[in-house]
C-alpha positions as CSV (number, residue, x, y, z in Angstrom):
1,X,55.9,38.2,22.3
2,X,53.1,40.6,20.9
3,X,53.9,39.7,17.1
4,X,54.3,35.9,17.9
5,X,51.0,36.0,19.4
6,X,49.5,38.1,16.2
7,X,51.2,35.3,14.0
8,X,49.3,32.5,15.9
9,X,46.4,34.5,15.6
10,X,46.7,34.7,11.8
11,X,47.9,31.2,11.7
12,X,44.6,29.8,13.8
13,X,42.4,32.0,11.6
14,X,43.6,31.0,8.4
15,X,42.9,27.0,9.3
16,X,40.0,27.7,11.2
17,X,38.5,29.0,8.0
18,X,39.9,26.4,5.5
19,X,38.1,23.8,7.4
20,X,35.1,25.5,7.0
21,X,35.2,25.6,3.3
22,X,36.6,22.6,3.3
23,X,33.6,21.3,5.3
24,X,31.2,23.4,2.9
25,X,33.0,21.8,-0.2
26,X,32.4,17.9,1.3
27,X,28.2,18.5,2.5
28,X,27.9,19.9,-1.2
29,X,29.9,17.3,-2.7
30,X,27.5,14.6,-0.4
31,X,24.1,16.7,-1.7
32,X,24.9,16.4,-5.1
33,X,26.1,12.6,-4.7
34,X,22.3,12.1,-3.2
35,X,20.8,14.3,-5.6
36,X,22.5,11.5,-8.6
37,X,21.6,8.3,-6.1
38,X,18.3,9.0,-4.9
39,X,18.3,5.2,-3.6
């Protein structure tokens, strides 16, 4: 019980933090889209 709740741990940490960059990635991608299409 005590290892299967470390793995969900890990497991909720690791996507909690590729969203994040993933998030990160897309706002920069969308500043430097509006930075080439001032319009």
């Amino acid at each position: 019980m005590d290892s299967l709740n470390t793995a969900f741990l890990i497991v909720v940490m690791a996507i909690v933090s590729y969203t994040i960059f993933l998030i990160r990635k897309r706002s920069q991608l969308l500043r430097e889209f509006e930075r080439l299409n001032p319009e």
